[in-house]
N, C-alpha and C positions, 0 to 999 in steps of 0.2 A: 522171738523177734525174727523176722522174716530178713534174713543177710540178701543184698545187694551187692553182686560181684561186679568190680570194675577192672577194668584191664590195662598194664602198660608195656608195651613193647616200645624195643629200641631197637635201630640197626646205625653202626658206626658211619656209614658212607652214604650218599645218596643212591651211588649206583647199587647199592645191595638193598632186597627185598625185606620185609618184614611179613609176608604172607605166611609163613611157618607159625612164628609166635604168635600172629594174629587168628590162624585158623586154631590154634590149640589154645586159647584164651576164650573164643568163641564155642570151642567144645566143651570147655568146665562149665558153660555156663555165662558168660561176662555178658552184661546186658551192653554194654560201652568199652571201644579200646582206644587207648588214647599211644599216640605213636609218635615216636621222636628221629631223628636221622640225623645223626649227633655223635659224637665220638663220646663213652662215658667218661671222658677227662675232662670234657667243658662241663664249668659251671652251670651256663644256659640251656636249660632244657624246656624250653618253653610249652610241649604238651604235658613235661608233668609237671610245671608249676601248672596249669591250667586244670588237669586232673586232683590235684592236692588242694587248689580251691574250691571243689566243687564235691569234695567228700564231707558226708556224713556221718555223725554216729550212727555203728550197728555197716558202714558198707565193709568192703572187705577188698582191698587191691593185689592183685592177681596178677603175676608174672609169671615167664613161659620157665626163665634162668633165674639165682639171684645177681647175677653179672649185668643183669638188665637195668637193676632196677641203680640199685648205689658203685659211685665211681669208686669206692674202695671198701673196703671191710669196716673201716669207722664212719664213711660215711651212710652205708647202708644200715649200719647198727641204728646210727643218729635217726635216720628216716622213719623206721621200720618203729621206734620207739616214740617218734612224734605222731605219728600215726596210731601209736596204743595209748595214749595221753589224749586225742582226741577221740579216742572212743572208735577207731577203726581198726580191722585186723589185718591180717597180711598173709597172703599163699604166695608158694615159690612151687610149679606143677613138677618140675625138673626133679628137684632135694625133695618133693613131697613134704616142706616145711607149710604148715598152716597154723599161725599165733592165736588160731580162736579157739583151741584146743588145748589141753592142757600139756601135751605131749610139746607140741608145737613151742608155747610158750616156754618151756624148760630147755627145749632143745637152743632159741636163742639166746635165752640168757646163760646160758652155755657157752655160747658165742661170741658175747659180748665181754663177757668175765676173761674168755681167752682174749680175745683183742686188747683190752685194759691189762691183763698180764705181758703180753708183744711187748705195749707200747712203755710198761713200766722194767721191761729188759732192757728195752734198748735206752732207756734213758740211764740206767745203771750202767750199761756197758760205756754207755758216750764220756759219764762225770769220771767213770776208774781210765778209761783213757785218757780222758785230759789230765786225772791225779797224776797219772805214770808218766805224761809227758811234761807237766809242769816239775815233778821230782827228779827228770831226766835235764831241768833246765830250759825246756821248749816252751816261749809262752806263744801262746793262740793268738791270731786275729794278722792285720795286713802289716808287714815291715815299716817303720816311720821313716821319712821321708827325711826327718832331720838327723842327721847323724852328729856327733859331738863338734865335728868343726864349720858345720853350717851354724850350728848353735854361737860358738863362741860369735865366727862372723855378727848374724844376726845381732847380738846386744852390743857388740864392738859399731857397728851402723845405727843403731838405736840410740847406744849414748853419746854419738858424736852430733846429736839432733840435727841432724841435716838431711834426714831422711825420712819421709811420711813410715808406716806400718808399711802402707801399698807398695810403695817404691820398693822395700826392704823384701816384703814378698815377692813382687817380682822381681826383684832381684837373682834372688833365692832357688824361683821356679816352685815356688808352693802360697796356700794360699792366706789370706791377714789370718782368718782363725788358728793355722798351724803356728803362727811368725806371734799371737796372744799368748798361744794354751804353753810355747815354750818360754817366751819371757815371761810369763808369770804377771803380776800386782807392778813390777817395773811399764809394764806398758799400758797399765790400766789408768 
């Protein structure tokens, strides 16, 4: 099967060139380079959604970096692996990674396997920090706003019915859902 190399460059800034990646995407071979001017933290890259519509099975997409291509290590795994699901491969000229290879392909899933290792550390490391700070008595999340003598206030105003929820809220400086979730089934 006769592979079809397509090309994508990025450069972060408008004021910066992509003639480099371009002219070395053009010398592998790339019959098309599709070019972005885009910082790889946005979402929107609208030559390579352009470029990813218009691939084939059997083409083969050619980067100069893999820095080019995905805004981060899972997101380029993600890309890189939609593109082997659609029957496309993947070169990186830089790493001399190419997916249509068997080398290639070992070498990512290598890379992937480590990235899902990362990301299943730091999720261990996240849950024994919060164990060690909830066993230390620290619980997680934003301070409540009601403290035990807004409380009492609160149902002291509440049961003397002369006061809506809203009033009682603003009263309070917090909002009716806060003035429900502490009186309870009493305000329901």
């Amino acid at each position: 099967m006769n592979k079809t190399l397509i090309g994508y460059a990025r450069v972060s800034t408008d004021d910066q060139n992509a003639s480099l990646q371009v002219d070395a995407l053009k010398k592998a071979g790339c019959l098309k380079a599709f070019t972005d001017h885009a910082s790889g933290s946005k979402a929107s890259r609208p030559e390579l959604d352009r470029m990813l519509d218009q691939l084939r099975p059997g083409d083969v997409v050619v980067v100069w970096r893999l820095d080019r291509l995905g805004r981060s290590l899972k997101n380029l795994i993600a890309l890189v692996e939609d593109l082997a699901d659609r029957g496309v491969g993947f070169r990186s000229l830089s790493e001399s990674i190419d997916t249509t290879t068997a080398n290639g392909k070992l070498f990512f899933s290598i890379m992937g396997a480590l990235a899902e290792f990362e990301r299943d550390l730091i999720k261990e490391r996240t849950m024994a920090g919060l164990a060690a700070a909830r066993a230390r008595g620290r619980v997680g999340g934003r301070p409540s706003v009601m403290n035990a003598k807004k409380i009492d206030k609160a149902r002291k105003l509440y049961d003397s019915r002369q006061h809506t929820v809203a009033e009682i809220a603003e009263m309070l400086d917090v909002s009716v859902a806060t003035i429900y979730r502490h009186l309870g089934a009493r305000a329901a």
